[in-house]
C-alpha positions as CSV (number, residue, x, y, z in Angstrom):
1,X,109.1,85.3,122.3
2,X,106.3,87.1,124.0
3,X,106.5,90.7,124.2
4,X,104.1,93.6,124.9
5,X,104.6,97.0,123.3
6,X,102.9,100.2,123.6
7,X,101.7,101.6,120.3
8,X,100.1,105.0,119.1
9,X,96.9,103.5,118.4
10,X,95.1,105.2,115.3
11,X,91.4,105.0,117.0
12,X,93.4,106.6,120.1
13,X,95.1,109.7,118.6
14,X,92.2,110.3,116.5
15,X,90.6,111.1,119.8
16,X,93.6,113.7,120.2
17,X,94.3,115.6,117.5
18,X,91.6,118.4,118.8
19,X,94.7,119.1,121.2
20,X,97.5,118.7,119.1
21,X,99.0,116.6,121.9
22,X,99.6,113.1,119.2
23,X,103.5,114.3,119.0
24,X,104.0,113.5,122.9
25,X,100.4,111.6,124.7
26,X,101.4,108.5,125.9
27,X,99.5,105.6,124.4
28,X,97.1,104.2,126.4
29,X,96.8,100.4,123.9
30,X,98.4,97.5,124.6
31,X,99.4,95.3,121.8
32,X,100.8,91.6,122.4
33,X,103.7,90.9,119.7
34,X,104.6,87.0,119.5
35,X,106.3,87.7,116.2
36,X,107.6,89.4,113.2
37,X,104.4,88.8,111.5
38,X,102.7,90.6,114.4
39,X,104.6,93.6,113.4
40,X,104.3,93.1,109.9
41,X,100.3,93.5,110.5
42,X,100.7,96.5,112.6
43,X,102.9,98.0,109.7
44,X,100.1,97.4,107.2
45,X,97.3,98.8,109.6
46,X,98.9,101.9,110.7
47,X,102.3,102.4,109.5
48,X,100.4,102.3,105.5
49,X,98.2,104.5,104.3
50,X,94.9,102.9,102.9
51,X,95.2,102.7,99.1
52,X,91.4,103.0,97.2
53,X,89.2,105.9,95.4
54,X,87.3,108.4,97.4
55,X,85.0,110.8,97.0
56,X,84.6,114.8,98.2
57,X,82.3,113.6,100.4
58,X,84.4,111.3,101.9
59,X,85.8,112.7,104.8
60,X,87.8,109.8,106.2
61,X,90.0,110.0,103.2
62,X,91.3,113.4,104.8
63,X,93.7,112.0,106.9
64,X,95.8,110.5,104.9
65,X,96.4,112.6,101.7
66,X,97.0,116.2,100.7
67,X,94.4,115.7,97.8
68,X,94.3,119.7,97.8
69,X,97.9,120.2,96.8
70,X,96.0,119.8,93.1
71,X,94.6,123.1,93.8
72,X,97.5,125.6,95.1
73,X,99.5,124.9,91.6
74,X,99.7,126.8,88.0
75,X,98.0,123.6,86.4
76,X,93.8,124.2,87.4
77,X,91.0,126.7,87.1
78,X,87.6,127.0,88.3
79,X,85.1,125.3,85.7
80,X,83.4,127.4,83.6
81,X,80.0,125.0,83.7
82,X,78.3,126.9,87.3
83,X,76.4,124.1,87.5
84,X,78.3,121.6,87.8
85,X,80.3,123.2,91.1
86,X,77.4,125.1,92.3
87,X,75.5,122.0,93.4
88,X,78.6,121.7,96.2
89,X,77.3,125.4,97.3
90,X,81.1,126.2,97.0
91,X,83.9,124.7,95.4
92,X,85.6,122.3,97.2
93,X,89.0,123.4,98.9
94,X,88.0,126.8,97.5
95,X,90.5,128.1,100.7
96,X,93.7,125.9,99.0
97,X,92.8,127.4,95.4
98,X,92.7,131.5,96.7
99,X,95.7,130.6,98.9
100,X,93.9,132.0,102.2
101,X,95.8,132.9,105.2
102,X,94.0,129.6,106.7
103,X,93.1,127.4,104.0
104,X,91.3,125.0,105.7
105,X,88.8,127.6,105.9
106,X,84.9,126.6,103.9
107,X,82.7,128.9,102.4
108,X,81.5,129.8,105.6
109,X,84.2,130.4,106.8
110,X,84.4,127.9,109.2
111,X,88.8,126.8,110.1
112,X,88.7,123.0,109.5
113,X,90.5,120.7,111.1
114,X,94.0,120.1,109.0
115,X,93.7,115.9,108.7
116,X,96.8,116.2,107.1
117,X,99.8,117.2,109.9
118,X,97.8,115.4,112.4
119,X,97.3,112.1,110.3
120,X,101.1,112.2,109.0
121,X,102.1,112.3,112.9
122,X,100.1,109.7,113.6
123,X,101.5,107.3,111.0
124,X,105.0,108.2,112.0
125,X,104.0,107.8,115.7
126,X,103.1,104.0,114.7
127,X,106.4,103.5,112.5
128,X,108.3,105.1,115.7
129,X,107.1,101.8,117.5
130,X,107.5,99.3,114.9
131,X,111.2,100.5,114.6
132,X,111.5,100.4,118.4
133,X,110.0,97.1,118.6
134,X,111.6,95.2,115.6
135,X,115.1,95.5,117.2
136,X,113.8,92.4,119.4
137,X,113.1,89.9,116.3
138,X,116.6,90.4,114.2
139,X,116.6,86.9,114.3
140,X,113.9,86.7,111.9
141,X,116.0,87.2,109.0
142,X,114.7,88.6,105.7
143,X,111.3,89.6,107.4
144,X,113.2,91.5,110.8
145,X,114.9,93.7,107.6
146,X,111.5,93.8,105.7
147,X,110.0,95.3,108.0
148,X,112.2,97.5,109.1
149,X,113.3,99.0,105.6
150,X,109.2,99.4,105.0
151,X,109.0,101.3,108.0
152,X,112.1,103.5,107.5
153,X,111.0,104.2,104.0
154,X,107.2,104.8,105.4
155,X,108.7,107.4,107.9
156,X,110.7,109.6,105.1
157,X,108.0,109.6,103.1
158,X,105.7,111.5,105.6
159,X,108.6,113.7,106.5
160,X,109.1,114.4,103.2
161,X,105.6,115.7,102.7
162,X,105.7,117.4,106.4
163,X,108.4,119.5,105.6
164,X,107.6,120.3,102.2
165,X,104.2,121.4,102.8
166,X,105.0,123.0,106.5
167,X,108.2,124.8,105.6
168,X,110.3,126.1,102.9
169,X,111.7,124.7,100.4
170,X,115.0,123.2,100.9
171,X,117.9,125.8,99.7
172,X,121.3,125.2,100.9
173,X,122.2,128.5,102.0
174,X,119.7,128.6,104.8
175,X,118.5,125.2,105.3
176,X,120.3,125.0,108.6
177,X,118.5,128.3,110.0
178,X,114.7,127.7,107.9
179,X,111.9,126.5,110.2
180,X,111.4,122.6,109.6
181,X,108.8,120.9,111.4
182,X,109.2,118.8,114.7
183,X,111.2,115.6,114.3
184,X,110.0,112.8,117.0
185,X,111.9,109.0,116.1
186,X,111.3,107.4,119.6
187,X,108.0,105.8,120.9
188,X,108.3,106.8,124.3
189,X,106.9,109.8,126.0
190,X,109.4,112.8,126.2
191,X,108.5,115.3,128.9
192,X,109.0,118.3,126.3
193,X,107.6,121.2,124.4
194,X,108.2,120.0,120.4
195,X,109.7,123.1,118.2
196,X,110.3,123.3,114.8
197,X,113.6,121.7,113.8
198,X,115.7,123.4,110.8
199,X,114.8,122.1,107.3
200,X,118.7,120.6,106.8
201,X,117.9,118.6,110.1
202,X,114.6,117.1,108.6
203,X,116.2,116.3,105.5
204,X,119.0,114.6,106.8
205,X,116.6,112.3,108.7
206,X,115.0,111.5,105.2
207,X,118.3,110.6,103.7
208,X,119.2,108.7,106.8
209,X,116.2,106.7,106.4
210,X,115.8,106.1,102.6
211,X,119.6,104.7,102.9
212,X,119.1,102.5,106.2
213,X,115.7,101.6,104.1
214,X,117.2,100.6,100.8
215,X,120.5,98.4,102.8
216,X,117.5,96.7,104.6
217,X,115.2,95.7,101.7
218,X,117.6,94.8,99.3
219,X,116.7,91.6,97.4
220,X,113.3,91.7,99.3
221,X,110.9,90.5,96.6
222,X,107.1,92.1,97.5
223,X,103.7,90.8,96.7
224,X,102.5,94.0,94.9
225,X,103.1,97.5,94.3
226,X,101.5,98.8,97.2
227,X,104.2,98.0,99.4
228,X,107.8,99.4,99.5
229,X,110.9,97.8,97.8
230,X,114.6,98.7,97.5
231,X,113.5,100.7,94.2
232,X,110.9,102.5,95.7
233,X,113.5,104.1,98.3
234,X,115.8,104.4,95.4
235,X,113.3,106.3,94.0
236,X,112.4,108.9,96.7
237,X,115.9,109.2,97.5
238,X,116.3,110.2,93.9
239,X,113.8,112.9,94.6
240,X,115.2,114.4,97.7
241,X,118.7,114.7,96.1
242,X,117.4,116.6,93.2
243,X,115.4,119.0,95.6
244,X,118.7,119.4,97.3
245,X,120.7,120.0,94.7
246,X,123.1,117.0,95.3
247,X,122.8,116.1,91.6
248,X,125.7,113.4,91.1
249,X,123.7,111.5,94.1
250,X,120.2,111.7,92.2
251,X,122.1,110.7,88.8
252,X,123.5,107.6,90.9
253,X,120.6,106.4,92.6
254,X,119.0,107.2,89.1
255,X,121.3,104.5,87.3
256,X,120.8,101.8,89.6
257,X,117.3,101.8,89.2
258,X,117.5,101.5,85.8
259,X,119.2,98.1,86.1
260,X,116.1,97.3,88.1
261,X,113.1,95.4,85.6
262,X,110.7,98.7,85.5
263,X,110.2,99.4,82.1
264,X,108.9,103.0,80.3
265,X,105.3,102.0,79.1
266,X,105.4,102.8,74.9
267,X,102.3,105.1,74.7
268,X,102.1,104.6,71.6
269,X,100.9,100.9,71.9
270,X,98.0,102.3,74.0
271,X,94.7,102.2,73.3
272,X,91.9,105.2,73.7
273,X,90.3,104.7,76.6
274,X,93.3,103.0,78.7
275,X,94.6,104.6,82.0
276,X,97.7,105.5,81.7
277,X,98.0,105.2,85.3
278,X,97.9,101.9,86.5
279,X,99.2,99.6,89.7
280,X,100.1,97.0,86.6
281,X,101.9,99.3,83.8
282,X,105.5,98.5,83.9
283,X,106.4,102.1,85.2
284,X,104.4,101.2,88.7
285,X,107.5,101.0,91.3
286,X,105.0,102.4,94.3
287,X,102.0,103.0,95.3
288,X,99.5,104.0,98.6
289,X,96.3,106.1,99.6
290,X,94.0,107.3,98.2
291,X,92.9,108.2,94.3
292,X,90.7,111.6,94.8
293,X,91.4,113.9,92.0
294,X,88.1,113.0,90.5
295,X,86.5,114.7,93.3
296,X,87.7,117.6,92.1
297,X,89.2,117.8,88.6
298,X,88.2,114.3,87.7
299,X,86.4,113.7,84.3
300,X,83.8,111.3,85.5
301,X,81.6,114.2,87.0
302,X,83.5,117.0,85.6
303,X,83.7,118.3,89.2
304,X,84.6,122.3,90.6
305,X,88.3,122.6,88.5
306,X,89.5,122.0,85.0
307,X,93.1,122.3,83.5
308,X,94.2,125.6,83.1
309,X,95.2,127.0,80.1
310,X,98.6,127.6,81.3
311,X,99.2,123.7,81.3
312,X,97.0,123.5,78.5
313,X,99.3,126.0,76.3
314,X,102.5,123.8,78.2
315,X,101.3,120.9,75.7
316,X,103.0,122.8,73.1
317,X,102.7,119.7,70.7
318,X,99.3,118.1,71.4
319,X,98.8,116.7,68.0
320,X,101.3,114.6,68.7
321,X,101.8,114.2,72.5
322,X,100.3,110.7,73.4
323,X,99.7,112.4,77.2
324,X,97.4,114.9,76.0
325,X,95.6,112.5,73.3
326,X,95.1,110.0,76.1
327,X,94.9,111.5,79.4
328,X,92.9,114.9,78.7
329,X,89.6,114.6,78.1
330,X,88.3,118.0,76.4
331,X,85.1,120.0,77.3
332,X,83.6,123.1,76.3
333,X,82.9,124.0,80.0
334,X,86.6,122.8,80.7
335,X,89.4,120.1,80.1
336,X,89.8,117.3,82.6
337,X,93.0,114.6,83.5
338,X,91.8,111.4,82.3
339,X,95.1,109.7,82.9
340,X,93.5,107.3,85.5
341,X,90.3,105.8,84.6
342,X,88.9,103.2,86.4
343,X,90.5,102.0,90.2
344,X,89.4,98.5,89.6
345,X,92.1,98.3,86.4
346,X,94.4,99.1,88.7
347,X,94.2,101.3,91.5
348,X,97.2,103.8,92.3
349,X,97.2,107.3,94.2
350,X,96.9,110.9,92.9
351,X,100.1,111.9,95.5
352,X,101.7,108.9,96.8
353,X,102.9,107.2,93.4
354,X,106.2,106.4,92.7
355,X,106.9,106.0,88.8
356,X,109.7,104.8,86.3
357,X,109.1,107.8,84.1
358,X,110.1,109.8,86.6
359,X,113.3,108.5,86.9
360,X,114.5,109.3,83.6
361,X,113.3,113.0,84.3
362,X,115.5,113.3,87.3
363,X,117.9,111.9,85.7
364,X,117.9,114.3,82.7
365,X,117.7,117.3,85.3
366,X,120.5,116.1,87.3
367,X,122.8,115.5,84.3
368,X,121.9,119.0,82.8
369,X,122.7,120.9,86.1
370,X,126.3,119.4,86.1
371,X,126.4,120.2,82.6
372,X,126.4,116.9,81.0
373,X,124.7,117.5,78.3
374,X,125.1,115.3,76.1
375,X,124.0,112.7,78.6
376,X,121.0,114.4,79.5
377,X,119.8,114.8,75.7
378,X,120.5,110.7,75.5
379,X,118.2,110.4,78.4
380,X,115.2,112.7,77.3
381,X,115.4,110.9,73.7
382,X,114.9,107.2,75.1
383,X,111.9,109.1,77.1
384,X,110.6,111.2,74.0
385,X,110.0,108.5,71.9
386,X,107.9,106.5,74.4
387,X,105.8,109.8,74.6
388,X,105.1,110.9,71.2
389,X,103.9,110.0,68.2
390,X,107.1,108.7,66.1
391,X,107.1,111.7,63.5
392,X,106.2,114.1,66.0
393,X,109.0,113.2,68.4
394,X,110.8,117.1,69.4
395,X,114.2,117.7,68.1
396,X,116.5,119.0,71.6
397,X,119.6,118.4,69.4
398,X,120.4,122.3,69.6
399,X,119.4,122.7,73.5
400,X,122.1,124.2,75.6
401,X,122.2,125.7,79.0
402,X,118.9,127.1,80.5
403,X,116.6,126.1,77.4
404,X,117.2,122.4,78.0
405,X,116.3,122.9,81.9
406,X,113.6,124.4,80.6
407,X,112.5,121.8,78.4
408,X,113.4,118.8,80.7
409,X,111.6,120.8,83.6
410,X,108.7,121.3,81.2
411,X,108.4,118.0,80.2
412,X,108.3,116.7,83.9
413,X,105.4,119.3,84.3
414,X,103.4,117.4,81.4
415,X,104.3,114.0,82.1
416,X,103.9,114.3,85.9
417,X,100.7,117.0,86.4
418,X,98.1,115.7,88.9
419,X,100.3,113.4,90.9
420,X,101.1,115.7,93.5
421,X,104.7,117.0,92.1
422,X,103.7,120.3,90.3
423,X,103.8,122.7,93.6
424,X,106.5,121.7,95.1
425,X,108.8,121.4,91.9
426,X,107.5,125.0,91.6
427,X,108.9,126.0,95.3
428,X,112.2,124.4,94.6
429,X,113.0,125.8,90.8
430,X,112.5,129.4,92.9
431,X,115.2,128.4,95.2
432,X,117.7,126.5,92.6
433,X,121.5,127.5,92.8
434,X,121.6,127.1,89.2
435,X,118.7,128.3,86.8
436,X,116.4,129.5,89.0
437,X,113.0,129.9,88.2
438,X,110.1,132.1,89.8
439,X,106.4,132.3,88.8
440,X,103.3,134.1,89.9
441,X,100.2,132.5,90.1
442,X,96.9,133.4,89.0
443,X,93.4,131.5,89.9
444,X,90.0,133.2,88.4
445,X,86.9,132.9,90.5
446,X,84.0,133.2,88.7
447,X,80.0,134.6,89.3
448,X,77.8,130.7,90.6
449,X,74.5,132.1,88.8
450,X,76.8,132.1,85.4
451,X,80.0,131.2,85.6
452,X,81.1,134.3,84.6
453,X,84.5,134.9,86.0
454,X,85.0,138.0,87.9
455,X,88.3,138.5,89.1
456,X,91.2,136.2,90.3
457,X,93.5,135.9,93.0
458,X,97.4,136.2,92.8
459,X,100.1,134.6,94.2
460,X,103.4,136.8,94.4
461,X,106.2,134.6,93.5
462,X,108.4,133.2,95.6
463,X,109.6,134.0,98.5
464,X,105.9,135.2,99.3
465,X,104.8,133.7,102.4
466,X,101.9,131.8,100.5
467,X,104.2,129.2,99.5
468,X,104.2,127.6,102.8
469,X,101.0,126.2,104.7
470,X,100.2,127.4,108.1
471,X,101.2,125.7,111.4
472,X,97.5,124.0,112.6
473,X,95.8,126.1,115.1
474,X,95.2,123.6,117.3
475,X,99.0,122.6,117.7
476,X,100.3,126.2,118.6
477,X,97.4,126.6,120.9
478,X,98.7,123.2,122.2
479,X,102.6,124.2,122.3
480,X,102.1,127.2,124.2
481,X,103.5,129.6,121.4
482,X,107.0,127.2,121.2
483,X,105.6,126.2,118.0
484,X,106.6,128.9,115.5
485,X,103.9,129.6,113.4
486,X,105.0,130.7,109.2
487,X,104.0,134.0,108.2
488,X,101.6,133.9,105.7
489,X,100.2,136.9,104.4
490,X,96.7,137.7,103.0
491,X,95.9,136.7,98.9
492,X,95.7,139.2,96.6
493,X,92.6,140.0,94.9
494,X,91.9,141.8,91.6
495,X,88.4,142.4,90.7
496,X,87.8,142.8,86.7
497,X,85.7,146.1,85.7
């Protein structure tokens, strides 16, 4: 079968996204399908995000990845070595780390373009097609549902990280009323302004997805980590139940990934020197875009940020906790996440990785908010024990209530930090209808001649407005004012005497 589709071309919306118009411009490619494979390619090319290591410098790797999400969170600081972040002229993202009204904005205060909405649309816009399009090959069998279940799980995975950059976080009581962002799932043009649609409405579309995606690629057997399986959909599903507080759903999906093959990687059996992030560890269920963090808080060039001591002081057991011994590398000028070392041992993403480890933490949580706790405990111990050192392993047998939250939530913090979960488990504990949990931030800045640091900016906790990113410019200038913008009020800043 011959059949000719129109597609969101990337090289054509790129061309765009100065207008903001990529959520309604017709494309103007032509793309000639003869099969499934066709689609399959088109999938690869656009629907996927481009999985390698990139520099600061590499502005390409903007589109694709929210590499700054590192910086908004309780887990960096500013280096304390000038010259290694003065040779930049200003840190990088310095607008993401003092929570600016526009954070896109550079030292000379200069509003960016944000890569991120527009190149999130983008991909959707291309998944839109390939899920328009596929409908004609269901005689293909196992590919006609590969495909499809790829691009389903592809399309709540962007959504996922629209609305939970673009929005608030997801709280039952007002998810139906709380600004989303625009929903679009048809290729075709629609000859209308796009609003904001409620959080609850974006959400269910994720769930929606992730379920049609995990019916569609079950038994489907892929080459490599970097492209979606049943598990992986398990697994992000997993994560959007626990956000929404459906805990008996994340425990579920929880349990039948763990009759799956993944595997928690001992960390004792490790070696010093060894990633322990890696597309071949036995934890790996997903992986795509782009490894940056060593742009910014890597340990190769011991870039602009450094751990905080807040996470620092979180290792409460360092002695003992393998994480710290083998994936912080210590400084006097600052401490650095070593976890990943080298993309040719395995490549995987700073913010688009999918691990078994964090299965067993969502499990844990789930089990403790319905007050199994017993259960929970069972959990964290099989997870423990892969973590630290055998005589060093912490005793939760006395744990009740809101201290084993605490330490489950805790843990997650340690074991997950610098893979793009920290800020927005921090905007859903604020907004959890059991044990919730609400935290200032505090990010020095220091004197470039020496380092020195002079004062720091604050961010209220929650519900300040800072906790949501700012509609692009570009697309409320392009929506005529439809498109509601968040209110997002000046940083505080406190200069030391």
């Amino acid at each position: 079968m011959k059949k000719i589709i129109n597609i969101f071309g990337i090289l054509w919306s790129v061309l765009l996204v100065s207008c903001g118009d990529f959520l309604e411009e017709y494309p103007r490619d032509l793309l000639y399908v003869n099969s499934i494979s066709d689609l399959s390619e088109l999938l690869v090319g656009d629907g996927y995000m481009i999985s390698r290591e990139t520099s600061d410098s590499d502005d390409e790797g903007e589109t694709t990845i929210a590499s700054w999400i590192h910086l908004m969170d309780d887990d960096v600081q500013l280096s304390s070595k000038p010259n290694y972040w003065d040779k930049l002229g200003s840190p990088v993202y310095i607008g993401y780390y003092e929570w600016l009204k526009l954070p896109s904005t550079d030292e000379n205060g200069t509003v960016k373009h944000d890569y991120v909405w527009s190149g999130l649309y983008e991909h959707i816009a291309s998944l839109n097609v390939i899920l328009d399009e596929v409908e004609a090959f269901r005689d293909a069998g196992a590919d006609y549902h590969r495909v499809k279940g790829e691009a389903l799980f592809l399309r709540a995975t962007y959504y996922f990280w629209l609305v939970n950059l673009y929005a608030k976080p997801y709280a039952a009581g007002t998810a139906a009323t709380d600004l989303g962002v625009p929903i679009k799932v048809r290729s075709e043009v629609e000859d209308k302004d796009f609003v904001r649609d409620p959080v609850a409405d974006v959400y269910n579309l994720i769930v929606e997805d992730l379920l049609k995606a995990i019916s569609d690629l079950k038994g489907i057997v892929q080459a490599s980590v970097y492209r979606a399986n049943e598990t992986a959909a398990r697994a992000l599903l997993s994560r959007v139940y626990l956000y929404m507080g459906e805990w008996e759903k994340c425990d579920s999906q929880c349990d039948t990934i763990m009759q799956a093959t993944y595997r928690l990687q001992d960390l004792n059996t490790l070696k010093s020197g060894t990633s322990i992030l890696s597309s071949k560890s036995t934890e790996t269920i997903f992986s795509q875009g782009e490894y940056r963090l060593n742009a910014m808080v890597g340990y190769k060039t011991k870039t602009t940020y450094a751990i905080s001591e807040d996470l620092k002081a979180a290792f409460y057991n360092q002695a003992n906790d393998q994480r710290y011994k083998l994936g912080i590398t210590i400084y006097s000028y600052g401490n650095y996440p070593s976890k990943f070392k080298k993309w040719s041992n395995g490549g995987v993403s700073d913010c688009n990785l999918i691990r078994y480890a964090e299965i067993y933490l969502n499990k844990a949580e789930a089990l403790a908010m319905q007050d199994k706790e017993e259960g929970a405990k069972n959990v964290m111990n099989s997870f423990l024990a892969t973590r630290y050192c055998a005589e060093g392993v912490p005793d939760i047998e006395t744990k009740t209530g809101k201290d084993l939250v605490d330490f489950i939530r805790n843990e997650r913090r340690l074991e997950l930090c610098f893979e793009g979960h920290r800020w927005f488990d921090l905007r859903r504990y604020s907004v959890s209808p059991k044990y919730p949990d609400v935290k200032s931030i505090r990010h020095e800045v220091r004197v470039q001649s020496t380092g020195v640091a002079c004062g720091y900016y604050e961010l209220p906790a929650y519900p300040d407005g800072g906790w949501v990113l700012p509609i692009p410019t570009y697309e409320l200038q392009f929506t005529d004012g439809n498109m509601v913008n968040n209110e997002r009020p000046a940083p505080v800043y406190v200069e030391y005497e």
